[in-house]
NUDOZA-327919 format. One record per residue (C-alpha): residue in one letter; y, x, z. Coordinates in pm, whole numbers, plus 50000, padded with zeros to 5 digits. Layout:
<recs>
AYXZ;...
</recs>
This chain:
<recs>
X555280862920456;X557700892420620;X559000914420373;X557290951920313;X558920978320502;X559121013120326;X558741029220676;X559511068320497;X562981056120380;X563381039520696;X562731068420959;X565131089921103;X567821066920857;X570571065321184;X569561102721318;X572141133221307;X568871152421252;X568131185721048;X568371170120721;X571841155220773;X573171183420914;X571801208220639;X573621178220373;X576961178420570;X577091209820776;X578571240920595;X575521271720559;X576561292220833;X577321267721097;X573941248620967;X572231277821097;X573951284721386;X573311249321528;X570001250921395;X569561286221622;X571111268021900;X568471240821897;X565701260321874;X566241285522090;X567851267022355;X571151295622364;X574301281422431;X576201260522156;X578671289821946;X582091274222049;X583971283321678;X581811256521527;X581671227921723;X584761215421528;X582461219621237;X579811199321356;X582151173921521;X583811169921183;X580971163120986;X578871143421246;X582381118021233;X582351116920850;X578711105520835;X578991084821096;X582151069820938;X579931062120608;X577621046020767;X580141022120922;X580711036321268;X584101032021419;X583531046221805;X581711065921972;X580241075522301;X578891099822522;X575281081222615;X574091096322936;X571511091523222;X572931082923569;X571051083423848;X570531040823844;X567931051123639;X569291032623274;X571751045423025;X575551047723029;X578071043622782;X581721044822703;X583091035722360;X586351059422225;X587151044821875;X587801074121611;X591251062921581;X593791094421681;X597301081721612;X599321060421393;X601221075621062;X604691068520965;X603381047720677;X601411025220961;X598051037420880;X595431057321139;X593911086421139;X590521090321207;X589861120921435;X586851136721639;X587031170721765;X584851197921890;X585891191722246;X585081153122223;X582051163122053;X580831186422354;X582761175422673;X583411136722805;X585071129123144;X583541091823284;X584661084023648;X581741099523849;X582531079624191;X581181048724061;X577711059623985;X574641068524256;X575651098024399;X574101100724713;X577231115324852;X578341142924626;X580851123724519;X583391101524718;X585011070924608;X588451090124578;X586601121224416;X586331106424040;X586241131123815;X582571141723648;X581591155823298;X579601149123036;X577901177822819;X576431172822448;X572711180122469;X572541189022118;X568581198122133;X568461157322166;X569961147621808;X572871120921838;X572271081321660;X573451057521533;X573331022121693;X573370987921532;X574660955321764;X577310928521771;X579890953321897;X579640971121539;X578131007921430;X578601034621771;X577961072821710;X575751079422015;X575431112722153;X572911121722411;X574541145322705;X573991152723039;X576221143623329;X577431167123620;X579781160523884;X583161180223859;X581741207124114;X579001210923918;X575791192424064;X573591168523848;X574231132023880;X571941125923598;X568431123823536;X568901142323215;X570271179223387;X567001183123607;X564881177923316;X566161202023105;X566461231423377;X562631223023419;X562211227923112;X563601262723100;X561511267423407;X558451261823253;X559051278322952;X559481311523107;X556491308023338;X554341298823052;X555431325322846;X554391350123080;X550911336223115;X550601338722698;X551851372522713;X548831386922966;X546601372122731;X548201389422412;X550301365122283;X553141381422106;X554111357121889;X555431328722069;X558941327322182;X559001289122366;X556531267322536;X557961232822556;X556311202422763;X555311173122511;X555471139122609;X554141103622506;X554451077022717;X553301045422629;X555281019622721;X553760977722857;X555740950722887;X555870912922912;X557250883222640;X558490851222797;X560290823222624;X563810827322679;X564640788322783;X561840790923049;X563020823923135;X566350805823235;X565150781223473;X563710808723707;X566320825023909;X563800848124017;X563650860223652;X567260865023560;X568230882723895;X564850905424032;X563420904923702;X559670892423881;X558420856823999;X559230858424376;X556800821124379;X554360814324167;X550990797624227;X548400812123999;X547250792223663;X543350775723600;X543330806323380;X544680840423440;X542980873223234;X539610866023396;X538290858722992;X539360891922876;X540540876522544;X544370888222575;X543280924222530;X543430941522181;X543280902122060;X545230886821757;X549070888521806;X550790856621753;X553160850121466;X556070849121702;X555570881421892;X554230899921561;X557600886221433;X558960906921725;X557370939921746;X557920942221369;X561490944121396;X561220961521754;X559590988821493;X562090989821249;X564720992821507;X563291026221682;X562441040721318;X565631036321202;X566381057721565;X564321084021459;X561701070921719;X557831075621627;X556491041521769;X552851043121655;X550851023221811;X551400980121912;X548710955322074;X547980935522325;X547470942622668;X545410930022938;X547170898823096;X548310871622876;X551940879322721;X551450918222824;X552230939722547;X552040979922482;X554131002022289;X552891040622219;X555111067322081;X553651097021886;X554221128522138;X557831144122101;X559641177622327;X560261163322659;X563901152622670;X563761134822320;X560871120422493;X562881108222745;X566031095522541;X563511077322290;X561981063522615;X565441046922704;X565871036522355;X562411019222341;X563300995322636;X567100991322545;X565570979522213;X562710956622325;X565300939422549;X567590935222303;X565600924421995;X563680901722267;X566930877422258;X566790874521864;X563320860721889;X564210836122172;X562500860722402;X562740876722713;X561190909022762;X560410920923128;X559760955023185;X559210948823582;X556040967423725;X554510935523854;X556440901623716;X553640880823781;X551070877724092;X547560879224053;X547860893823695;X548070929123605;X550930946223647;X552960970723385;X552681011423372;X554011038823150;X551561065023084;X553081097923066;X550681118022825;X552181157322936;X551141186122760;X552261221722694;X553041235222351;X554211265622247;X556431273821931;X553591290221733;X551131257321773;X549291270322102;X548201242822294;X547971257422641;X545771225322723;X543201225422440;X539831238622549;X538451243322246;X535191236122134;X533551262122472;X535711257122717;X533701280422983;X534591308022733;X537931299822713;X539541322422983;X543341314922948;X542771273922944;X540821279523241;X543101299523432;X546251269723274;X543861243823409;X543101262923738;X546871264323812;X547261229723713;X544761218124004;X546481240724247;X549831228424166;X549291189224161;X546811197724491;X550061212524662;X552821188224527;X550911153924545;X553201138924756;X556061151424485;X554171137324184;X553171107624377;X557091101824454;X558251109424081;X556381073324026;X557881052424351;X560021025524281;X560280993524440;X558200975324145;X555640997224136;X555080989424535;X553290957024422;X551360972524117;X549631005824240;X546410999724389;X546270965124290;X542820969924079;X544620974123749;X546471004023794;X545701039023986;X545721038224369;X548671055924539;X546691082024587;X546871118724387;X543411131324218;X542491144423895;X540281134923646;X538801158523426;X536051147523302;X531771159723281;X532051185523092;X534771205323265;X533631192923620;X530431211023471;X532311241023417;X534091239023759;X530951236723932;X529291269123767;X532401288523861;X532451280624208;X528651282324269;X527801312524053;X531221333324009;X530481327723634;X530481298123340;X527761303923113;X527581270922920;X529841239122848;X528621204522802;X528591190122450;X529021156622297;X526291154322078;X525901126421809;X526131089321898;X523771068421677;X524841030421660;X521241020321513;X522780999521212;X522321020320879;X525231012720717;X527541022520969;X527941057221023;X526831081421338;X530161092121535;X530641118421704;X530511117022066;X532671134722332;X531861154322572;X533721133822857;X534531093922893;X537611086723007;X538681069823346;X541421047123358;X541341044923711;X542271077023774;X546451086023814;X546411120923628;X543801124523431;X542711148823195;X541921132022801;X541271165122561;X544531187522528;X547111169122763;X546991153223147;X548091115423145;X550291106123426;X549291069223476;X551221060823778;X554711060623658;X556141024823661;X556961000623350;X560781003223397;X561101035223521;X562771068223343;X559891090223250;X562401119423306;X561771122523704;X557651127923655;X558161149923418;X560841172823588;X558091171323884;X555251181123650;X557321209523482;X558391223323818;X555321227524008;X553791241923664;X556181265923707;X555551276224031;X551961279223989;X551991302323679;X554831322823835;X551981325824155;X549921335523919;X551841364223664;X552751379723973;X549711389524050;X548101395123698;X550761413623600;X550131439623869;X546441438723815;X544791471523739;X541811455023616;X542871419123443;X539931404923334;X538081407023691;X541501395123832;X541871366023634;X538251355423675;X538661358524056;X541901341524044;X540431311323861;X537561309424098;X539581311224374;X542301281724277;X539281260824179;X537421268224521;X541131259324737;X541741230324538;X539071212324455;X539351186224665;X541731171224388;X539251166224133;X537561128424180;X535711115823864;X534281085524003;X536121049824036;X539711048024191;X539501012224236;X536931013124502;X537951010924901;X535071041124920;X537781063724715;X540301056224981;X538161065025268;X537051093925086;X540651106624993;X541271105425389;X538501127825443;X539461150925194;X543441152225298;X544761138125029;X548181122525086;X548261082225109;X551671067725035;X551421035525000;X555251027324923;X558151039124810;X559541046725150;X556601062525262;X556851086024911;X560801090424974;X560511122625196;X558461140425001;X561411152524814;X563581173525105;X560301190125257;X560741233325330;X558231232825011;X559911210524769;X563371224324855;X561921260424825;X560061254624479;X563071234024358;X566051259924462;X563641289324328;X563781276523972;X567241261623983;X565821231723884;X567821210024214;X570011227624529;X569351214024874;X572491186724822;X571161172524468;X567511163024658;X569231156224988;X571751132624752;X568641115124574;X566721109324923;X570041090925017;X569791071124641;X566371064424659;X566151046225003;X569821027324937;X568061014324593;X565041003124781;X566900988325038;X569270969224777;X566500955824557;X564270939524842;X567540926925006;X568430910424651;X564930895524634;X565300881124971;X568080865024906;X566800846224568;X563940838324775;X566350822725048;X568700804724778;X565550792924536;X563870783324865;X566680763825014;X568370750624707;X565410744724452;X562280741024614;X562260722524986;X564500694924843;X562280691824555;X559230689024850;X561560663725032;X562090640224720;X558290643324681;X557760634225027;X560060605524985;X557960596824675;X554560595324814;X556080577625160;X557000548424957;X554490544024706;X552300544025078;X555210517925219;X554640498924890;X550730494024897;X550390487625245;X553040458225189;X550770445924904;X547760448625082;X547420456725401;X543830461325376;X543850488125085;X542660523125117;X545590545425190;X543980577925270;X544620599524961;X548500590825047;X548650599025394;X546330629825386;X548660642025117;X552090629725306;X550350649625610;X549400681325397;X552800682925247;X554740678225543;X552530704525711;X553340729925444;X557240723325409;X557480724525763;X555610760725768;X558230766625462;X561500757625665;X560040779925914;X559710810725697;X562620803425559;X564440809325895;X562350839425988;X563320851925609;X566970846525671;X567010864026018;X564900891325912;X567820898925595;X570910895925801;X569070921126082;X568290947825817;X572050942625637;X573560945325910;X571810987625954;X574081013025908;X571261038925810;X570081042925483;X566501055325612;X566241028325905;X567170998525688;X564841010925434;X561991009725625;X563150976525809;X562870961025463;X559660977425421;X557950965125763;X560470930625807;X561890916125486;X558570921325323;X556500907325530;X558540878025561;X558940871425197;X555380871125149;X555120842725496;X557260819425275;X555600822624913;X552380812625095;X553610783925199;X555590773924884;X552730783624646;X550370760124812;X553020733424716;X553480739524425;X549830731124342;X550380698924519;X553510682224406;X553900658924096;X554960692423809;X557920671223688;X559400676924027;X558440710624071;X561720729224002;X560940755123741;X558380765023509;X554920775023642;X552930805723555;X550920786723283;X554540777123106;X555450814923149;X552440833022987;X550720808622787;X553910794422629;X555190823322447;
</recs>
């Protein structure tokens, strides 16, 4: 029986939030911080001292003795480097424990050694770290000890992002002003910020950590690279929402108290589809808390993973012929004085400024798929989207009967004059109760799809950062109310403008809007017809970033320059290429070292028990044996054969100087090699004797947890 967890005491209990501050912080630089955060103005220099003084002295109580600038590189994980509080020694051989206002807001970690893309050169090292104090700093438990985390952004020392926590934030900004002016035409005086919210629910896998060990393919690339598939998979349906087991229960329970005591809202736990597939869903925070809670969800169900004799893979596809792991990114808009810009309300068709939100919303993903579609590409998520569990790699919206309805009166007639209700759903038992029914279902097929007051981003990948969809989403927002102010603003008569203007974006980009089933091979043939961008992979998504449009939407709103995008294209195809190179190479060493000797000692096993009964009867039946010696030999030799082609293929893309062309040679070489020697090697495996078989099958992996 676990012990009862007082969950109110526990929240928030390692947080620098507003009710530490307000205990520690003198009055007046309590509220000036407090300004600072909500109004997003620059941080008053006279009391950072203050605040870097007090922040030290709780932290201090509560055990800390470093602390560290925790940032967001461009490898797409967190950074960290400890400083101890320790200033200098006293006479009497004592310390004294110091943190200043300028440690507090300023850190200098070498910026050569991280993805830059080219901004910064090997001999070029110096880069900066800047306290994001609207993201409130933590306190972090682990064998090194207590570490006073603060979140910050990191810039290279001429002043362009290397982070993935910079972009966000300027996109922010972005769409706060645009959004502000589209409240103002409709009277809105009130409201001085609209700020993206964000909930992304977070799947992952459990494997037991011994097993875990004897699959290279695990520890290095995080996925099986071989694996033949079990005599059951998920094809029962009994994984999903079922009973957790003790052990994993054990798990997510203290997985919870870790992020509460963080100050994250983890809400929801359960089981997911395939067998050992977990979710995790947050409760919706402002974007770049989002984000940071984000990293501090799957730094945490790593870490409290190895306490429970676990591993936990966040990889978008660790297992073949299973489904694969997402991160839904539930994006809405908010502003300060509880506006919703994404709630319809009860009569949508009457509700002229969602409709003109939601207009520009179609218009803007419409123009920018390829962008959005990018914001989810990574190498993992290759093998997951459009494998019949997760959204194609294809752009559309969903939203839903009752504003496809709407949509359709508006560009038929000029005019809505009704919306679609819900009604009353009657289970026809009489003690349970009649529920209310909505006006829409929901589609999971669909990538971005509208669910009630907020558009859920389902292609973004398990292990991804959740900050690159987001700056996309804020960004083209942007743009699209800015397209749209501009002209309202100057409109003589505003209501017939913005009915026209919400016809017309619904009439231009309609083609977005698909309601029907994004699984199906007629989706893809229809998406062709329509135009709709196709990127299958991440190389394929890659160049979406440095178009004339991107770079003009992105420059426009400050949100990157030319060089930052130009510097991530470079990134994104040098990652790619690294992580399928890696992969080959376990392939080639688990091939060569594990697996065809393993096939060779089976050989040898079966030719001598056939040696052996032949010798004791020469008249026995020794077909079984030699079709099998013949079947096996057939398959290793196709194996040894791959194997070389593997190798070959490898070397010829290393040895590309190009970023781009080795890229894509990994994409349309490697690739397809690695996949012509697991064929081989998975038939094998469901031949040879399992105590020769060098590692643990599927069935050990995600039945055995």
């Amino acid at each position: 029986m676990s012990e009862a967890v007082n969950v109110a005491e526990l929240f928030g209990k390692n947080v620098f939030n507003e009710t530490v501050m307000r205990q520690h912080l003198p009055k007046t630089v309590f509220k000036k911080l407090k300004k600072t955060i909500e109004d997003g103005a620059e941080l008053d220099p006279s009391i950072a001292d203050a605040v870097a003084h007090a922040m030290k002295e709780w932290a201090i109580e509560r055990g800390a003795t470093h602390y560290t600038h925790w940032f967001q590189p461009l490898t797409g994980i967190t950074a960290e480097k400890h400083d101890s509080f320790i200033s200098s020694p006293t006479s009497e051989g004592k310390v004294i424990m110091e943190f200043s206002g300028k440690e507090l807001v300023k850190g200098e970690p070498d910026a050569s050694s991280f993805p830059s893309g080219g901004l910064r050169a090997t001999f070029e090292a110096r880069g900066y770290t800047a306290w994001d104090c609207t993201s409130p700093a933590f306190l972090r438990e682990d064998a090194i000890g207590v570490t006073l985390c603060i979140p910050t952004a990191f810039c290279s020392y001429t002043g362009e992002a290397l982070d993935k926590k910079t972009p966000l934030l300027r996109s922010m900004e972005a769409v706060d002003e645009q959004a502000l002016r589209i409240l103002r035409l409709f009277g809105n005086a009130t409201a001085k910020r609209v700020t993206p919210s964000v909930g992304p629910e977070q799947e992952y896998f459990l494997v037991d950590h011994e097993k875990y060990l004897q699959r290279k393919d695990l520890i290095y690339a995080g996925r099986t690279l071989f694996g033949a598939a079990p005599p059951k998979g998920q094809e029962m349906e009994d994984h999903y929402f079922g009973a957790i087991r003790e052990r994993v229960a054990a798990y997510m329970k203290e997985v919870n108290e870790e992020l509460w005591k963080l100050g994250v809202p983890a809400k929801t736990q359960h089981n997911e589809v395939a067998p050992a597939q977990h979710e995790l869903a947050p409760i919706y925070e402002q974007a770049n808390i989002a984000v940071d809670h984000n990293q501090l969800v799957m730094e945490t169900l790593k870490k409290v993973a190895g306490r429970h004799g676990l591993n936990c893979l966040l990889h978008e596809k660790p297992f073949a012929g299973v489904n694969g792991s997402g991160k839904h990114n539930n994006w809405s808009l908010t502003s300060d004085d509880g506006i919703n810009l994404l709630n319809p309300g009860e009569t949508p068709h009457e509700n002229i400024q969602f409709l003109l939100v939601l207009s520009c919303i179609l218009k803007a993903v419409d123009l920018h798929a390829d962008l959005l579609r990018e914001s989810a590409a990574d190498v993992g998520n290759d093998h997951r989207l459009g494998a019949n569990e997760a959204p194609p790699a294809i752009i559309s919206i969903f939203i839903g009967e009752q504003l496809e309805d709407v949509v359709d009166q508006l560009c038929s007639t000029g005019e809505a004059t009704h919306s679609k209700s819900g009604g009353t759903l009657k289970t026809g038992v009489r003690t349970l109760p009649d529920l209310f029914k909505d006006a829409t279902d929901r589609n999971r097929t669909s990538p971005f799809a509208f669910t009630g007051n907020k558009f859920e981003f389902r292609m973004v990948g398990s292990s991804d950062s959740i900050s690159s969809p987001n700056v996309i989403l804020n960004t083209i927002a942007a743009e699209a109310f800015k397209e749209a102010a501009d002209i309202l603003e100057k409109a003589e008569d505003f209501d017939a403008a913005v009915h026209d203007m919400i016809k017309e974006n619904l009439i231009a980009h309609r083609r977005i809007i698909f309601n029907g089933n994004g699984y199906s091979e007629a989706w893809v043939e229809e998406a062709e017809r329509r135009g709709l961008p196709h990127l299958k992979t991440m190389v394929d998504a890659i160049p979406a970033l440095i178009t004339d449009a991107s770079i003009k939407m992105f420059e426009e709103f400050k949100v990157f320059t030319r060089a930052e995008l130009e510097s991530r294209v470079e990134i994104e195809y040098e990652a790619y290429s690294k992580a399928i190179n890696i992969e080959a190479r376990i392939m080639i060493d688990m091939a060569g070292k594990q697996i065809i000797p393993a096939v060779i000692r089976y050989v040898s096993v079966l030719a001598d028990s056939l040696s052996k009964v032949k010798s004791a009867c020469a008249a026995a039946d020794t077909s079984v044996q030699e079709e099998l010696l013949v079947e096996v030999s057939e398959y290793l030799s196709d194996a040894k054969v791959a194997l070389a082609a593997l190798l070959d293929a490898a070397e010829g893309c290393a040895a590309m100087e190009s970023g781009k062309d080795q890229a894509i040679a990994c994409r349309d070489q490697v690739v397809p090699a690695m996949n012509a020697l697991r064929t081989p090697v998975d038939k094998l495996e469901m031949i040879v004797d399992k105590d020769l078989w060098p590692m643990p099958s599927y069935g050990d992996l995600i039945f055995e947890v």
